[in-house]
KENUMI-316597 format. One line per field, with one value per atom (N, C-alpha, C): residue number from 1; residue in one letter; atom name; z, x, y. Coordinates in nm, 2 decimals. Each point is the difference from the previous one (the first is absolute). Layout:
// residues N
i c(NUM;...) $
aa c(A;...) $
at c(CA;...) $
Z c(Z;...) $
X c(X;...) $
Y c(Y;...) $
This chain:
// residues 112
i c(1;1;1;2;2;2;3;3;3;4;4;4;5;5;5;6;6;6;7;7;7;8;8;8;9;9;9;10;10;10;11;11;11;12;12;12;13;13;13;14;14;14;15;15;15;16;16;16;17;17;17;18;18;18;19;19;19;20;20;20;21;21;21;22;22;22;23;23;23;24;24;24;25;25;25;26;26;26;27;27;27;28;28;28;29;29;29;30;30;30;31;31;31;32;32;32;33;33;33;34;34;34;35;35;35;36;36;36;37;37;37;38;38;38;39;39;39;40;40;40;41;41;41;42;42;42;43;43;43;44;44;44;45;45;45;46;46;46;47;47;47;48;48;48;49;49;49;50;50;50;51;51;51;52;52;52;53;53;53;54;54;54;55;55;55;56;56;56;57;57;57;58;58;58;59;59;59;60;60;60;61;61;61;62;62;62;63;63;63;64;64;64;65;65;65;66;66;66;67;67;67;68;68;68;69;69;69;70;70;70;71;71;71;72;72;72;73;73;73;74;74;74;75;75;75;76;76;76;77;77;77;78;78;78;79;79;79;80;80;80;81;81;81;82;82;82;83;83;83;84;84;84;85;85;85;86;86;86;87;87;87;88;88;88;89;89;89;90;90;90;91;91;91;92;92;92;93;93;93;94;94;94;95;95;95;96;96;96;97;97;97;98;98;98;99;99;99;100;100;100;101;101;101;102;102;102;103;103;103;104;104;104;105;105;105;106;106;106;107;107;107;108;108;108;109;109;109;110;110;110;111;111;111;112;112;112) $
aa c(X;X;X;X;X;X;X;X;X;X;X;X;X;X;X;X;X;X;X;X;X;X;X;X;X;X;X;X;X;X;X;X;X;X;X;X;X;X;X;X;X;X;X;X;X;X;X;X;X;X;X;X;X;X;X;X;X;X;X;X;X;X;X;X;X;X;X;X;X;X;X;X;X;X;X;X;X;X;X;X;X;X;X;X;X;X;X;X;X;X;X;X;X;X;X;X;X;X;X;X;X;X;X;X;X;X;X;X;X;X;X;X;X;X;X;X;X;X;X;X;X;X;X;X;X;X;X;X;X;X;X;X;X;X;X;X;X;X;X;X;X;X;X;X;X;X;X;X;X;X;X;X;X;X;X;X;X;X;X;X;X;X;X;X;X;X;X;X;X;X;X;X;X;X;X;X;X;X;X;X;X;X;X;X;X;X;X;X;X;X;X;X;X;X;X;X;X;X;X;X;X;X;X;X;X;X;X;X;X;X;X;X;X;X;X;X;X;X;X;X;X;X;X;X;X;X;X;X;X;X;X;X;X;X;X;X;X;X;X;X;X;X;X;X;X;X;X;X;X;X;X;X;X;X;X;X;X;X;X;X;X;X;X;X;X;X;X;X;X;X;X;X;X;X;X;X;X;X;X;X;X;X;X;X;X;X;X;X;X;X;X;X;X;X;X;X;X;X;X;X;X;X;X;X;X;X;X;X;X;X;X;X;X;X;X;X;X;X;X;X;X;X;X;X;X;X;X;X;X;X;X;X;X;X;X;X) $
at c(N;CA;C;N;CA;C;N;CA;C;N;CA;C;N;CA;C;N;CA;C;N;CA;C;N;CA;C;N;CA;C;N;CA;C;N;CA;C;N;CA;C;N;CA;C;N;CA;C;N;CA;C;N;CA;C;N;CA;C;N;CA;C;N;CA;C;N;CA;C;N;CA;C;N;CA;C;N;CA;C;N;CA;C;N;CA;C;N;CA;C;N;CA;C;N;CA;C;N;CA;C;N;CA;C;N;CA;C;N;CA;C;N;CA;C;N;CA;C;N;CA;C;N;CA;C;N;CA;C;N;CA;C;N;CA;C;N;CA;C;N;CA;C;N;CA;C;N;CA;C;N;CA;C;N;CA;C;N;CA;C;N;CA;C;N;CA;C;N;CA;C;N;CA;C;N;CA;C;N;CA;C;N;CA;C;N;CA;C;N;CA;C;N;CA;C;N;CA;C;N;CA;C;N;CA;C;N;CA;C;N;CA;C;N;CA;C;N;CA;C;N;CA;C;N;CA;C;N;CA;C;N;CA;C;N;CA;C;N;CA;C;N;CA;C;N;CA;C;N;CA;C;N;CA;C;N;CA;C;N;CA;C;N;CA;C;N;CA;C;N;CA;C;N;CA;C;N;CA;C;N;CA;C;N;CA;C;N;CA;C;N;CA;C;N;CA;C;N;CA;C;N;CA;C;N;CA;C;N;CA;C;N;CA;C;N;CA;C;N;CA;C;N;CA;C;N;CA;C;N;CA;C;N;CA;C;N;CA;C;N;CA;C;N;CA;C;N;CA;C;N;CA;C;N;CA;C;N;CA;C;N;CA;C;N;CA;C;N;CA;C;N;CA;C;N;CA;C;N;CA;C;N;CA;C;N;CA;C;N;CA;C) $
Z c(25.38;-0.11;-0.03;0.01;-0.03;-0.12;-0.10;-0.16;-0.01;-0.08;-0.05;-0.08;-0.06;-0.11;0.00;0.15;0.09;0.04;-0.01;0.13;0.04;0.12;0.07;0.02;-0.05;0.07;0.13;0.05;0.12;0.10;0.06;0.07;0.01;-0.14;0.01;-0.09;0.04;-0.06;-0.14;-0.10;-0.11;-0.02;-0.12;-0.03;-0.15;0.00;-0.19;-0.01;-0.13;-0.04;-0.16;-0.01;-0.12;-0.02;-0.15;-0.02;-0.06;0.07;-0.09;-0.04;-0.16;-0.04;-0.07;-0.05;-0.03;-0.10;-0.05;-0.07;-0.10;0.05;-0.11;0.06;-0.15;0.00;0.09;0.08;-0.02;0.01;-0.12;-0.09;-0.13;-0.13;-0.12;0.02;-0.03;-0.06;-0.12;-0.04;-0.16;-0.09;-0.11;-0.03;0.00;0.06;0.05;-0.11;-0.02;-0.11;0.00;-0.09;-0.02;-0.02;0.03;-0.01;-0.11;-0.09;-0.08;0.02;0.05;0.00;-0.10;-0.13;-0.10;0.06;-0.09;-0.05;-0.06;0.00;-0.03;-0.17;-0.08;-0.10;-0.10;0.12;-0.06;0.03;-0.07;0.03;-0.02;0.04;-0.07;-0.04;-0.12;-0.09;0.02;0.03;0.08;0.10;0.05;0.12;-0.03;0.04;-0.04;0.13;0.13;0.09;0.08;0.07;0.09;0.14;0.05;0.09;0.07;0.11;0.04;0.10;0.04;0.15;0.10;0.09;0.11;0.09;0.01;0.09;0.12;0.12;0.14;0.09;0.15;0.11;0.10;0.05;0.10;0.13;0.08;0.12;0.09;-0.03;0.02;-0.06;-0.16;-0.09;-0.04;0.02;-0.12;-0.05;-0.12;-0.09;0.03;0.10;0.01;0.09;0.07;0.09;-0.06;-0.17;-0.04;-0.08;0.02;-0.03;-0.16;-0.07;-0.19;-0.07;0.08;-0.02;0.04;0.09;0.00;-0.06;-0.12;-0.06;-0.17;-0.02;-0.12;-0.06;-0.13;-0.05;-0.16;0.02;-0.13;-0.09;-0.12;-0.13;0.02;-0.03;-0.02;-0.16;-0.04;-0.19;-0.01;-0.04;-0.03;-0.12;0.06;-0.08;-0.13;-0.05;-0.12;-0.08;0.09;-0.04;-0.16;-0.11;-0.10;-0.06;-0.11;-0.02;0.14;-0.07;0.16;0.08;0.12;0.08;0.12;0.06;0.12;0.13;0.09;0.14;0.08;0.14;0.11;0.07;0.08;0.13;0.12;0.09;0.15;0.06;0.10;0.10;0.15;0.04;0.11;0.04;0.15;0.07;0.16;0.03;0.18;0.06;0.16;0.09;0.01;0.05;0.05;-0.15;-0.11;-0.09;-0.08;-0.05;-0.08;-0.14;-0.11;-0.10;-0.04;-0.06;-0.03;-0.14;-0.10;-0.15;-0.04;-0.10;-0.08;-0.15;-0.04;-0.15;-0.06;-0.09;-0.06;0.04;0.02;0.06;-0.09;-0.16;-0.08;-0.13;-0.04;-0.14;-0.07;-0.17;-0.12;0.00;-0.01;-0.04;-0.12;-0.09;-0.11;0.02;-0.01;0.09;-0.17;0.02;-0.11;0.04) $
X c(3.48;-0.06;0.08;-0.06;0.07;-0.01;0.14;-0.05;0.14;0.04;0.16;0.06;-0.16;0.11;0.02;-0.03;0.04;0.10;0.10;0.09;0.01;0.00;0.02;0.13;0.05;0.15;0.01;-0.08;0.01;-0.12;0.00;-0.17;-0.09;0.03;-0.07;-0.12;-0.14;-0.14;0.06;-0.15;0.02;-0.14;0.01;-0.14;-0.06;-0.09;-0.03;-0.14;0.09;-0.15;-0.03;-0.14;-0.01;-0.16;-0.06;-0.12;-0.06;-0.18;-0.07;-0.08;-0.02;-0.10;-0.10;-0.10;-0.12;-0.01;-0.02;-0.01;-0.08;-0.11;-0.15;-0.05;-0.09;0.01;-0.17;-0.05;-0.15;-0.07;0.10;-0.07;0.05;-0.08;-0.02;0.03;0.07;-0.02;0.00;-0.12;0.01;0.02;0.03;0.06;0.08;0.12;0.08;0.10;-0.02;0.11;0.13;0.06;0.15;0.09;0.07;0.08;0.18;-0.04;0.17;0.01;0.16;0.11;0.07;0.04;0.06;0.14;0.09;0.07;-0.06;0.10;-0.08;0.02;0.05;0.05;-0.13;-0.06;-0.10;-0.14;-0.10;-0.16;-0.03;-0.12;-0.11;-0.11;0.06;-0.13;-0.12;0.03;-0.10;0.02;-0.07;-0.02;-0.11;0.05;-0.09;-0.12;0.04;-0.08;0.06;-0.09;0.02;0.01;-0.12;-0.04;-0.01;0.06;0.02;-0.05;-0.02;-0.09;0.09;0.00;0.10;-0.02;0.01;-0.08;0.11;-0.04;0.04;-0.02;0.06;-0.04;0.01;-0.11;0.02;-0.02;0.00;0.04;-0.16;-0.06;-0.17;-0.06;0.02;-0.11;-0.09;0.01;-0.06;-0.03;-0.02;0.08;-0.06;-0.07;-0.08;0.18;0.06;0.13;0.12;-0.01;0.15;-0.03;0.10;0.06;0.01;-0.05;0.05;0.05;-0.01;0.12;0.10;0.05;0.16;0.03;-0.11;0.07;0.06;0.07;0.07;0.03;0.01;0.03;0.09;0.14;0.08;0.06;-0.02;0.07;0.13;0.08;0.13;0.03;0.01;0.09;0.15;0.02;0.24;-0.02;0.13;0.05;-0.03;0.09;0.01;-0.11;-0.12;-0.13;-0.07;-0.01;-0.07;-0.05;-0.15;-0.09;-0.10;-0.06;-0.08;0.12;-0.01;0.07;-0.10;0.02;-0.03;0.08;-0.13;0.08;-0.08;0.07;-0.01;-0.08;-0.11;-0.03;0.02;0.02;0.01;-0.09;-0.06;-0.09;0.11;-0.07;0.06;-0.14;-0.04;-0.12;0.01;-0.09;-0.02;0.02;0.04;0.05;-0.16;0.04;-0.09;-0.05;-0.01;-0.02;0.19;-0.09;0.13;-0.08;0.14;-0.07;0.06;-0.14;0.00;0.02;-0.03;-0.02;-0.02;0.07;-0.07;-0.07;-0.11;-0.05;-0.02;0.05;0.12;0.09;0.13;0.13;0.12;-0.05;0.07;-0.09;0.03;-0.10;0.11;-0.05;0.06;-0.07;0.19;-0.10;0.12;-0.06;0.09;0.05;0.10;0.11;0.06;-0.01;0.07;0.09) $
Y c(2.64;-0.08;-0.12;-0.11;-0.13;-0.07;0.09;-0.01;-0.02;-0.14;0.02;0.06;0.04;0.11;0.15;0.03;0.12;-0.04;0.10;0.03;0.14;-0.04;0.18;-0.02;0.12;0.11;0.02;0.06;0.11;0.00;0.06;-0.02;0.08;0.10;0.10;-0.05;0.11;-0.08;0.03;-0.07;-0.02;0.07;0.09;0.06;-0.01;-0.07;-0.07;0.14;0.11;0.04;-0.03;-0.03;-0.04;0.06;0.02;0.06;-0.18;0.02;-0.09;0.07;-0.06;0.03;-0.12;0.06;-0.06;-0.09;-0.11;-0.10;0.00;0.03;0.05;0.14;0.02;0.18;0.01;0.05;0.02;0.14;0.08;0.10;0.02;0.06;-0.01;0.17;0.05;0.15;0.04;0.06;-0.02;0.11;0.03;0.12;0.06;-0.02;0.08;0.09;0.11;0.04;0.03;-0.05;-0.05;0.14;0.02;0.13;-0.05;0.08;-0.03;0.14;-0.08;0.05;0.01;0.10;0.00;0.14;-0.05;0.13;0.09;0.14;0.15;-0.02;-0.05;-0.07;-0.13;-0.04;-0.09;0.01;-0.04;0.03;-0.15;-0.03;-0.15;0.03;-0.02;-0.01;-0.10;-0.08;-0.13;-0.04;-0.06;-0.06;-0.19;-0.11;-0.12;0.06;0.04;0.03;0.14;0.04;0.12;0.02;-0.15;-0.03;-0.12;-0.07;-0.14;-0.02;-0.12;-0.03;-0.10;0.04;-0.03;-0.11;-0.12;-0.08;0.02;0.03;0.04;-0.06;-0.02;-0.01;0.11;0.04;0.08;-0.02;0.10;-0.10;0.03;0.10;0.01;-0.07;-0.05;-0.06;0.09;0.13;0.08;0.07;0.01;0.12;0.14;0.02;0.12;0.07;-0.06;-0.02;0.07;-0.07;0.02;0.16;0.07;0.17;-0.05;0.02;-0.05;0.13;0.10;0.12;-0.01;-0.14;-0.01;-0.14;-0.04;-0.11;0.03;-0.02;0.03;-0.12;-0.03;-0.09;0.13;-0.07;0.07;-0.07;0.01;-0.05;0.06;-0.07;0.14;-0.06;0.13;-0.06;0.06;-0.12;0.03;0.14;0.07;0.08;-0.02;-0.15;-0.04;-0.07;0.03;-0.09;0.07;-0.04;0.05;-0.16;0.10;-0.10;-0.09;-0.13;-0.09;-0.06;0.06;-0.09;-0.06;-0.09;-0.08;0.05;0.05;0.06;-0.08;0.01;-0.06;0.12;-0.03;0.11;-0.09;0.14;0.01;0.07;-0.06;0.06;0.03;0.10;0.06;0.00;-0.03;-0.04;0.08;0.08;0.07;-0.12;0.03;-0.08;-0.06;-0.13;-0.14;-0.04;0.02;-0.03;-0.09;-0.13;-0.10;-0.09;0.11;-0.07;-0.14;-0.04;-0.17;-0.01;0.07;-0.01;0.14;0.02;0.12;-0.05;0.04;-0.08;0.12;0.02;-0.11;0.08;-0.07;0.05;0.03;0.00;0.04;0.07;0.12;0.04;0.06;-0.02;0.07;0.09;0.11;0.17;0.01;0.10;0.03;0.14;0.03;0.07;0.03;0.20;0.05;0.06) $
């Protein structure tokens, strides 16, 4: 490769692995219900929502395709969480599936 801001060491090959993914989503999964994770110590009394919609790309295009029994989306709440707090979720998504957005990707639950 004729790049100056390579240098090779040695002459052994060089092996680049790297993942791409998708830029825009072209699937909507809608509903999906949110899983909290609390301590054995705390309950939620509320929830702003229960249920979030995923905008995705898959790698078929569609959704008859994606397993939505291995998609999870989890709240987790801190030990020290009491009263409304503001959490973040996480989606964990089946292979060939890449998420683009979670809506909304944060909700208030009130946490006793």
């Amino acid at each position: 490769i004729d790049d100056d801001r390579l240098v090779r060491v040695d002459d052994q090959d060089v092996r680049f692995v790297y993942e791409i993914k998708a830029s825009r989503a072209n699937l909507l999964l809608k509903d999906i219900p949110i899983k909290f994770l609390t301590p054995a110590t705390k309950s939620i009394r509320s929830a702003q929502t229960r249920n979030v919609n995923l905008m995705v790309f898959s790698e078929s295009g569609d959704e008859a395709d994606v397993d939505k029994s291995k998609i999870d989306v989890v709240g987790k709440i801190p030990v020290d969480a009491k009263g409304k707090i503001q959490i973040e979720l996480k989606a964990t998504l089946p292979d060939g599936v890449s998420l683009q957005e979670i809506q909304p990707n944060k909700v208030i639950v009130d946490v006793r």
